[in-house]
Structures are given as structure tokens and as C-alpha cells.
N, C-alpha and C positions, 0 to 999 in steps of 0.2 A: 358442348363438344359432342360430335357426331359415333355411336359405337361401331367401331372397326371387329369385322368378323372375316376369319377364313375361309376361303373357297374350296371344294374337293373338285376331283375329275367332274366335268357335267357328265349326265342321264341324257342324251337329248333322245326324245321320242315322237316326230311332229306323223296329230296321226288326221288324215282328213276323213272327214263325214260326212254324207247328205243329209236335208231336210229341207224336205219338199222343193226340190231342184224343178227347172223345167229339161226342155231337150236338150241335153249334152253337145248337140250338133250345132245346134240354133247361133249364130251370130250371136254378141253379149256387146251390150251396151250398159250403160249405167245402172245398175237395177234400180226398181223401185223397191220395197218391202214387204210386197206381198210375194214376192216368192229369190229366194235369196240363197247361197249356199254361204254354209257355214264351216269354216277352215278352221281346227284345232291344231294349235302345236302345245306343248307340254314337254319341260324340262323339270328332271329333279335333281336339283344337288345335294343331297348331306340333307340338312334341314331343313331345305329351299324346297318351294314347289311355284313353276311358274306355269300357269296355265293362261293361254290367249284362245279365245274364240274370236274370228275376224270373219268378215265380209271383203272380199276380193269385188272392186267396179271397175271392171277393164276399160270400159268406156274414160273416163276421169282420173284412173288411175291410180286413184284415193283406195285406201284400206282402213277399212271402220271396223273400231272390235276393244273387247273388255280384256285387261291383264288382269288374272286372279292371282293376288298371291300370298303364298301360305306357309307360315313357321312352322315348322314341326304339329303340322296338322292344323294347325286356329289360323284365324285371317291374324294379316302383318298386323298389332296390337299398336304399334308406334304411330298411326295415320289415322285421322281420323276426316270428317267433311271438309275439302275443299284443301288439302296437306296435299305438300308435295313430296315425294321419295328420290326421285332421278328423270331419267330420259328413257324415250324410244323411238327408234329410228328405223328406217331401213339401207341395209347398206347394199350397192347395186354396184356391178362394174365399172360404172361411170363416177361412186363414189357415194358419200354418206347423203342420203337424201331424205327430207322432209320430218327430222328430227322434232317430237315435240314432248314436253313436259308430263310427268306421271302425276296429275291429280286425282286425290280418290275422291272418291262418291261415298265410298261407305267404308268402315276398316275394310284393307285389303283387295278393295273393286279400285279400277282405275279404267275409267275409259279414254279411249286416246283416236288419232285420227293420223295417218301419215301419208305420204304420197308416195310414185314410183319414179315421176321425172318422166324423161323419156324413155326410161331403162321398160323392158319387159318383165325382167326377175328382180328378185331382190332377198336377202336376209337378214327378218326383222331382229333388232337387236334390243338390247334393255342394258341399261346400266341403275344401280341403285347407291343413292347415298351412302347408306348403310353397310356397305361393301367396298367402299371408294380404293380399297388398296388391290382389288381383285381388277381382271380385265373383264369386258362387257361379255353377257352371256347371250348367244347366240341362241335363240328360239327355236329357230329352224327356217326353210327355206319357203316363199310364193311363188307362183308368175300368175303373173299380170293375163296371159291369154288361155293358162292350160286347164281354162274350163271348170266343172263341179268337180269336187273331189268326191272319187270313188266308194263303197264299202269293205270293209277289211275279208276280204274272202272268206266264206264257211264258220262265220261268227258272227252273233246274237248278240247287239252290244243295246245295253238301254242305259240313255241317262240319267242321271243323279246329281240335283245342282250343287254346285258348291255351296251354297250358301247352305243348303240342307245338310252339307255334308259338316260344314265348322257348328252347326246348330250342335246336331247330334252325335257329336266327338267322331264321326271316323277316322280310323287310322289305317295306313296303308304301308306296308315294311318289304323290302327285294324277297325272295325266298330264298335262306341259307342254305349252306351245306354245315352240317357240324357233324363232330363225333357220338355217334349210335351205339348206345350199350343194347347186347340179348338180354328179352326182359321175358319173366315166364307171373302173368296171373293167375292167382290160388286162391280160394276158400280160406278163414283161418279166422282164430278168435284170441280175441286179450284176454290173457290172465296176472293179477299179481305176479310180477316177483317173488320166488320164493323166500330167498334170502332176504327181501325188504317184508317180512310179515309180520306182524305183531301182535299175539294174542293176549290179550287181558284177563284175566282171571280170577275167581275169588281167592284171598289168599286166607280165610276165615269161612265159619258159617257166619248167616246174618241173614239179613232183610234190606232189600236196596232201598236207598232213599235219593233223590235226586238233589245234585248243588244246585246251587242260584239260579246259574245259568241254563238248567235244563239239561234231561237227558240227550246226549249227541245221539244223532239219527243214520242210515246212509247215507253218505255221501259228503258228510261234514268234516272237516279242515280239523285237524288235533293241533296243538304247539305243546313241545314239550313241557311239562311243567304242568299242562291244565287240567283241570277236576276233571274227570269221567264220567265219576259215581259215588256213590258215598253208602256205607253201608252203619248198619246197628244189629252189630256181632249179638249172635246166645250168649245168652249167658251160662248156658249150660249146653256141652256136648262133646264130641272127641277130640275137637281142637276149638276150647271157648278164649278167643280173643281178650276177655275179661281176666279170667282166669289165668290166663300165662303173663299177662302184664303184671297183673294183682301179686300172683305168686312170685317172677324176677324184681319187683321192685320191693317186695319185701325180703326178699333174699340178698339185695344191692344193698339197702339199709343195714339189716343183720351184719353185711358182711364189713360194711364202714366201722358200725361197734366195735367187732370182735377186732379191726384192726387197731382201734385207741386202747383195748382194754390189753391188747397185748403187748403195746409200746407201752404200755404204767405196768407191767406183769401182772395184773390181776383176772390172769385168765390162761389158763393152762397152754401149751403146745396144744396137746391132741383136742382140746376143744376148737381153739383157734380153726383148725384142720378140718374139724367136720363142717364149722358154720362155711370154711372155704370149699369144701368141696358142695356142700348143696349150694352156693353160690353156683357155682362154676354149671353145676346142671340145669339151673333154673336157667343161667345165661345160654347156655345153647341150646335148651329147647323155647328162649325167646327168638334169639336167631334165625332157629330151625324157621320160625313163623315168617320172619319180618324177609327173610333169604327168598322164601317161593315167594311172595309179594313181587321182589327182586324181579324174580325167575318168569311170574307173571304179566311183565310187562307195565308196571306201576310201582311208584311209591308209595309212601301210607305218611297220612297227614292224621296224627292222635289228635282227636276234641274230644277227649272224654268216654263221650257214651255213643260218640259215634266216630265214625272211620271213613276219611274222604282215601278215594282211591284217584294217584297224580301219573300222566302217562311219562314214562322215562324216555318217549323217541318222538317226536313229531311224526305225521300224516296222515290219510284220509281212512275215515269211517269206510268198511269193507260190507261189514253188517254187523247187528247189534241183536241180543238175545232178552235183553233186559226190560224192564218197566217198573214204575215206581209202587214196592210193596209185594214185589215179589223175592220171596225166598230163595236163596242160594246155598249151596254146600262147599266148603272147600276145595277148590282145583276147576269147581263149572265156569268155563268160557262164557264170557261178560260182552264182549265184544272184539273186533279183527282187526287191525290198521295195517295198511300196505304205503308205500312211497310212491307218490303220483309219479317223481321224475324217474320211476326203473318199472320198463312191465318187460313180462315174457309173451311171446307170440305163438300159436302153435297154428301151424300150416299143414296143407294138406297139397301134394305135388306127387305128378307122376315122378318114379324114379330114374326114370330115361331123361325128360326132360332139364332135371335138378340136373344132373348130368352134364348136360349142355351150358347151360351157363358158364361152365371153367368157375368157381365161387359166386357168392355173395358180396356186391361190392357196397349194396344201398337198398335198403325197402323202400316203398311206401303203400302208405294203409289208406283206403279212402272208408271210412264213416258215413255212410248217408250220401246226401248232396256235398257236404262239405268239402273244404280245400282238403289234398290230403295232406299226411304228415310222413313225412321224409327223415328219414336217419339214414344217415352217410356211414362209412366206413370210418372205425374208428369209435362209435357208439353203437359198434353191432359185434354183438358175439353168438356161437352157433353153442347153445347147452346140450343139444343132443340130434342125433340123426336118427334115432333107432326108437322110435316112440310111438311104434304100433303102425295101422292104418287105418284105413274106413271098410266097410263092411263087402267090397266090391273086391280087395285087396288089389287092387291099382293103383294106388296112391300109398305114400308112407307120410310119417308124421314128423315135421321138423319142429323144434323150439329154439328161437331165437332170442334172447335179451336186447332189449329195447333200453339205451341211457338215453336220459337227459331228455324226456320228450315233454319234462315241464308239465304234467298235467291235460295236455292234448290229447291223450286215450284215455277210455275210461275200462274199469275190469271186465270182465264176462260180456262183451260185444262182440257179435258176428262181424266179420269187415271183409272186406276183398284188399288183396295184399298183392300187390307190383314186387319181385324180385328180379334186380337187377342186377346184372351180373357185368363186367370188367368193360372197360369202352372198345368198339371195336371199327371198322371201316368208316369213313363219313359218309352221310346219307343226305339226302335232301329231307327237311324238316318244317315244319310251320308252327306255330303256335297253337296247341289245341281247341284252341277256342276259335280258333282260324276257320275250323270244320264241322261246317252244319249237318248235323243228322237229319237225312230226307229219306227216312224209311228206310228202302232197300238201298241206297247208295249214299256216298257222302258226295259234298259239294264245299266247292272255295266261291271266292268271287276275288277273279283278276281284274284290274285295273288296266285299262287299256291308254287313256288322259285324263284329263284331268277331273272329268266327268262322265267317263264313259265304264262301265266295268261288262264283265262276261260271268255270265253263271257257267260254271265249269266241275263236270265228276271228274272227280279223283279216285284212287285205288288208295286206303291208308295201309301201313304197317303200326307197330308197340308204338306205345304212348309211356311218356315218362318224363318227369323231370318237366312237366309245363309243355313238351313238345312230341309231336304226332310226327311220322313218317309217312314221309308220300312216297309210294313205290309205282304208281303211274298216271301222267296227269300235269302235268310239273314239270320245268325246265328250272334249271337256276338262277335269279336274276329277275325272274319274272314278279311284279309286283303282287301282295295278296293280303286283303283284307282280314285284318284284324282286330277292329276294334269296330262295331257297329254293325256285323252282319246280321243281324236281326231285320233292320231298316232294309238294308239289298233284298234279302230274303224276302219282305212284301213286296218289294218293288220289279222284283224280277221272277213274282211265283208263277205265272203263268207263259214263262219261255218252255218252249221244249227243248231237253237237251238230250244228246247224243249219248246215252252210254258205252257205245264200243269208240266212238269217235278217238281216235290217239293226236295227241299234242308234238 
């Protein structure tokens, strides 16, 4: 069974081109091959791209020429040597003439041969299996007698074969209009979360010893629950680990006695009383110990003669003070853990600017080369607007909280920061990647057919959100390379192009 696909509005764009024509004037007979014009027409629809280059023989009346055609940018995948997909024909006033069969040559190549009849004109048509519920799509218009076809006026067009182009994935998309948020770029660097910090600390004196698994380093992954460090408390000193154990568990004992000896009465009220109340002290200056542990940011795992320290919150290593064999006091900061998924941002923005945006609707951070990272509204909170400036004082200091960004920032990073503020007018747009940096101007590469494109400057506006603004250069509608301009870019580096030129 044959797959049936919908048709959109066609594109039709039929564009003619010379190569190496003789005299325009000249009578035309049959040609031979050594000097021949070459007639492009090119339709897109939706997914479709049908590109024909033909040879027009006035003489014989015959139209020699390849149908390219292309899925969503790759040659049709369905066909392969010697497959057939449909028909093409030309249709003339006098009616459908010299109709013949789409065999390929190669995925998506089909050469084909049709006639004119007696007719002078004619428009060549295509029909494809694969579409059987759509009506034939109309290429665009010949005649038979009207000569070379001309150059596109005051435009620099070089070709790019198709087949180089489905090699090296080009893609080519209309140019939108979307909705353009005011975006204001800043200076600004990652910091913890205040509220996700977590300091560790000794909750004893002692001497560090390392678990199993190693002392954790920068940048290391905590789970709650996991060894940090391990220590082997003094035995003597203001607060001995040993000593307050040693002393509450013999006071826990004592105080179990004095309870059996006072259920059998062999043991006074006011004794009872004293072993309960030194219980009762010993107990809460165990406490007092075991609480800052608490307070610390760790549990305590008793073995004895040594003291594993357990993180009570999961997250990453901030930095660590410690190494195995060294000496600690009660309260010294062991190490820092912060929550990958919540950082604070502080920015640096003129205050007129900030201004303008009407809010904060979405940041993004870009890090180095990397993709950036984008937080939308909704995982963006403003901690403060009054946080100093820079030493110029034209700039003030914002902090922003950053949820949910999963470990995608890291702390104490320099970064450049896109604040975008509320959407506003639609603008013409491109894909950032659309626009090649050429030094002092940028450049697109429009597509003219199906193998023909234009090096063209533009004038950009903000970037954001994956899409750049073209504020001159650009019409809407117009087709514009986006995927492969690297390959245009050798291919088309030494045109010269017009920078005041307007489109």
C-alpha cells in the first residue's frame, strides 16, 4: 500500500539562469551540448522540494532536464535505481502533452524527457504516487521560443549541487515573523544558594581519618546518609568525645540501678533523686554534643574509638578544608555543600536599562561555548535589587534565584547573562545559527532554487531563545539557510557583497 500524504498551499518559485548561453538574438535550433541554457523552476511545499533544471530545444521541441526531489531536506528515501514515483508532463493550451514516467537514477534524481507538440508554451507538471490524493503540482511555466533565460537583476547567485547539499544536511526554512521579547546582556557570576548551604563541622575535637571511600573533594556528589569523614576524638580536652560518652553512659546505668533499687525500697527517696538528677546532667551535656553535630550538618555514627561523620542533606562538594591526620577543634568547618538544582545569580546592569525591560520574564546564562541555560518564569525569583555596584557606579547589582537548573551551573563562574524581559511586537527572526559572523558585518545565505543561493548582509537585533532578529536585510517569506552554512560560506567566500545595498 502506497503512503498517502497532505498537501499545503504550493511555493512556486520558477527562477531562470544562464550558463554559458550563446546570442540571445541568434535564431535556436536544436542545441547541441556544448553550449545550452539551463531553465530552473523550483517549488516548495511543506515538506516537499521539487527542483527541475531543463534544457529548452526550440528546434524539436523536446525538454531534457533532471527532477530533484527532496523530503524535508534528504533526497525522496522511497526510490531507489531504476523505481518509479509518478509522472511529468507538460500541459499546453492545446492540452496534456508528451507525458512521461519519473524513473530515478539515484535516490531522488529522476531524469525525464517531454515534448511541446505543436504548442509554443507549456506548464510542466509532476504528479507523484506518494501524494495520489493531492492534485498535480504545477513547476512552473516554459516557451518553447523565449530564448536564454535572463540573470536575477543586481544579485550574485552561485550554485550548490543538490546532491552536495543532501550530503552535507543543508537545510533551508521561509523567514518568520514571531514574538520579540527586550533582552538587556550583563556581566554576572554564579553563586550558591544561600539557603541550599551546608556547612559541616567538627562536632568534637579529634584528628580526621578518612572512610573507605575517601576523602570527598570539590566538586563531588554527597547522598544523604554518606560518610564525609571520620574522626578520633581526644581523649582529653574542653569538649572530650570520650569523656562525655563514658561519663552519660555511666550515669544511664547508675540511673537504671537506682530505678530497681527503688521499686524493692532499698534505697532512699533522696538518693534515688541525686543519682536522677546527675543522670539528667550527664544527659544533656550528651545532647548538648550529639545537637551541634545536628546543627553541623551531619550525624555521628559511634565505632568506638572512632566517629564516622553522616551528611544529613544530600549535594555537591563547595570546598573541603580537610585531609587525612589533621587536627580539628570543635565548631572548625570540615567542608560546604550547596544544591546543584537552586544557585543565585548576581548581575551587574545599568539602572535605566533594568528599567526598560517592564520585568524579568526568563534569563539565560551562556558558560563558555556551551548551549546556554535558560530559566523561564516561574523558576526565577528577584532576592534583591539593592546589592551595591561596580566601582564606575553605573551599574547596580541584582540577585536572582535560579530553581531547577539540575546541575547545569556550576558556583563561582564568570558568565554572560541574556535578561529577557515580557514579549513584545513581532519581528522578523532567524535562527541564530542562521548568521555567520564575517568580521565587521553579519551575513545569511538566501536560497533563490533549488540550487542557487545569495550571500546577503543583514543588520541583526537581541538574540535569545535560539533566535536572532533581523532588523535590515530580510523580507518575510524569504527562504534562509540554516543548517550547513559553513559549506555556503567556502563556497560563496569570495563574492563581493554590497553592504549598504537594501533588500
Amino acid at each position: 500500500m502506497k503512503a498517502k500524504y497532505s498537501m499545503s498551499v504550493l511555493l512556486v518559485v520558477p527562477i531562470l539562469w544562464i550558463a554559458g548561453c550563446g546570442d540571445p538574438g541568434a535564431a535556436q535550433d536544436d542545441h547541441d551540448h556544448d553550449e545550452h541554457e539551463i531553465h530552473r523552476l523550483t517549488v516548495w511545499d511543506g515538506e516537499w522540494e521539487y527542483f527541475v533544471q531543463a534544457e529548452v530545444h526550440e528546434g524539436s521541441g523536446r525538454v531534457e532536464g533532471t527532477l530533484f526531489l527532496s523530503r524535508n531536506h534528504a533526497p525522496l528515501e522511497e526510490t531507489g535505481a531504476g523505481e518509479g514515483v509518478g509522472r511529468i508532463w507538460l500541459r499546453t493550451p492545446g492540452g496534456d502533452e508528451g507525458a512521461a514516467e519519473l524513473m530515478a537514477e539515484a535516490p531522488g534524481v529522476f531524469p525525464f524527457e517531454v515534448f511541446y507538440g505543436e504548442a509554443t508554451e507549456g506548464r510542466l507538471m509532476v504528479e507523484l504516487d506518494a501524494v495520489a490524493e493531492a492534485a498535480p503540482v504545477e513547476l512552473g511555466s516554459l516557451d518553447r521560443h523565449a530564448g536564454p533565460p535572463l540573470d536575477p537583476p543586481g544579485v550574485d547567485l552561485r550554485n550548490f549541487e543538490k546532491a552536495a547539499q543532501w550530503m552535507l544536511s543543508v537545510e533551508v526554512e521561509p523567514t518568520p515573523t514571531r514574538s520579540m521579547a527586550h533582552s538587556l546582556v550583563v556581566p554576572g557570576r554564579t553563586v550558591p544558594d544561600e539557603g541550599s548551604l551546608v556547612r559541616v563541622t567538627a562536632p568534637v575535637d579529634g584528628e580526621i581519618l578518612s572512610p573507605g571511600s575517601g576523602l570527598p573533594g570539590a566538586g563531588a556528589r554527597i547522598s544523604s546518609g554518606q560518610r564525609v569523614a571520620g574522626l578520633m576524638p581526644r581523649l582529653a580536652g574542653e569538649v572530650s568525645w570520650p569523656e562525655e560518652r563514658m561519663a552519660y553512659l555511666q550515669a544511664q546505668e547508675a540511673m537504671e540501678s537506682a530505678r530497681r533499687l527503688r521499686e524493692e525500697d532499698a534505697i532512699s527517696l533522696r538518693d534515688f533523686q541525686s543519682r536522677e538528677l546527675e543522670y539528667e546532667r550527664r544527659r544533656a551535656a550528651w545532647e548538648a554534643v550529639t545537637a551541634t553535630a545536628g546543627r553541623g550538618g551531619v550525624w555521628l555514627e559511634d565505632e568506638g574509638d572512632e566517629l564516622y561523620l553522616l551528611t544529613n542533606r544530600s549535594g555537591v562538594v563547595r570546598d573541603t578544608r580537610i585531609m587525612p591526620g589533621m587536627a580539628v577543634s570543635r565548631g572548625d568547618e570540615l567542608l560546604t555543600l550547596y544544591d546543584p538544582d537552586r544557585m543565585w545569580l548576581h548581575v551587574l546592569a545599568p539602572p535605566d536599562e533594568l528599567a526598560e525591560l517592564d520585568g524579568i520574564h526568563a534569563v539565560e546564562v551562556q558558560v563558555g561555548r556551551s548551549r546556554p541555560v535558560r530559566v523561564e518564569e516561574g523558576r526565577l525569583d528577584v532576592v534583591s535589587r539593592d546589592g551595591g555596584g561596580d566601582a564606575s557606579g553605573t551599574r547596580v547589582r541584582w540577585t536572582l534565584a535560579l530553581n531547577g537548573v539540575d546541575g547545569d551551573l556550576q558556583p563561582d563562574q564568570p558568565v554572560r547573562v541574556t535578561l529577557v524581559g515580557p514579549a513584545q511586537e513581532d519581528a522578523l527572526m532567524v535562527p541564530t545559527g542562521a548568521v555567520f559572523d564575517e568580521h565587521s558585518h553579519r551575513v545569511v545565505f538566501v536560497q533563490h532554487s533549488g540550487d542557487q543561493f545569495e550571500r546577503r548582509v543583514v543588520e541583526v537585533g537581541p538574540s535569545h531563545g535560539g533566535w536572532t532578529m533581523i532588523q535590515n536585510g530580510l523580507t518575510a517569506g524569504e527562504r534562509v539557510v540554516t543548517r550547513g552554512v559553513y559549506p555556503l560560506h567556502l563556497a560563496t567566500g569570495d563574492i563581493e557583497v554590497d553592504h549598504g545595498h537594501e533588500h
